[in-house]
C-alpha positions in Angstrom: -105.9 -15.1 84.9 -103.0 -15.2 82.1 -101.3 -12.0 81.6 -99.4 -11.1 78.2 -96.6 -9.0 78.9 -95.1 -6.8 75.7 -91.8 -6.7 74.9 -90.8 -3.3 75.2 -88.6 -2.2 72.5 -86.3 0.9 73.1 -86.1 3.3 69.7 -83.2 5.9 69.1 -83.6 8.7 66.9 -80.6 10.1 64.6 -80.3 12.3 61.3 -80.2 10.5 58.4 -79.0 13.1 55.1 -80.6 15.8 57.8 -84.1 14.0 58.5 -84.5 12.8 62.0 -85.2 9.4 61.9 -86.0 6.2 64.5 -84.9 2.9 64.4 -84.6 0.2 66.9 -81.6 -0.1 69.7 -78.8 -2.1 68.7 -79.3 -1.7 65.1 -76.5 -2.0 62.9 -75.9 0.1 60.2 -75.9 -2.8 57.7 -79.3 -3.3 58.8 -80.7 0.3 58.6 -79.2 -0.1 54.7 -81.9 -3.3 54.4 -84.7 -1.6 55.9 -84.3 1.7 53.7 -84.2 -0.4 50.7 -80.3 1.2 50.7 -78.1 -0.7 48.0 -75.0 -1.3 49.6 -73.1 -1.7 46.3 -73.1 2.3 44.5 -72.6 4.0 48.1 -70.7 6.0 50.8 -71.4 6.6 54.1 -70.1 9.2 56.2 -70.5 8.3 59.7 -70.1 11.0 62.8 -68.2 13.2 60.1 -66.3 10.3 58.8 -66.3 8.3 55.8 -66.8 4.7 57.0 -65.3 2.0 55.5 -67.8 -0.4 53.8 -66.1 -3.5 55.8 -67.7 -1.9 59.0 -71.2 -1.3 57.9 -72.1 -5.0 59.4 -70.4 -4.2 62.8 -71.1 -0.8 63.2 -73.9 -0.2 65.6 -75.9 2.6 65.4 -76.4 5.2 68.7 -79.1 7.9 69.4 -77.8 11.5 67.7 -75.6 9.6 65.1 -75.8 11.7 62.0 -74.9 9.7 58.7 -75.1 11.2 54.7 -75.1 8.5 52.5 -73.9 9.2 49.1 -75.5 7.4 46.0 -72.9 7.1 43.0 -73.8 7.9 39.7 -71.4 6.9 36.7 -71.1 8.7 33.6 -68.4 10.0 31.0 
């Protein structure tokens, strides 16, 4: 008899702009941006009450009770 185990995968929840949301362990922020659809060019992140620079969106792993805002910009005159 063959058995088929499952890799279990571990999720974390955190607040993104105040809505509790999941995403896998180990997820960088860079990646959270591609699964949201998130263009990284017109925004800012504020991490943990910091603004982060963009240069650590790709290294920056994400942990359980992080809260991020992430701020569209919008030009105009």
């Amino acid at each position: 008899m063959q058995q088929t185990h499952k890799a279990e995968t571990t999720t974390i929840a955190l607040k993104l702009n105040g809505a509790q949301v999941t995403t896998q362990a180990g997820t960088t922020l860079a990646e959270l941006l591609v699964t949201r659809g998130v263009e990284r060019r017109m925004i800012a992140i504020e991490y943990n009450g910091e603004i982060l620079p963009r240069a650590q969106y790709d290294t920056t792993i994400l942990n359980a009770d992080d809260q991020l805002e992430i701020v569209h910009m919008v030009g105009g005159g």
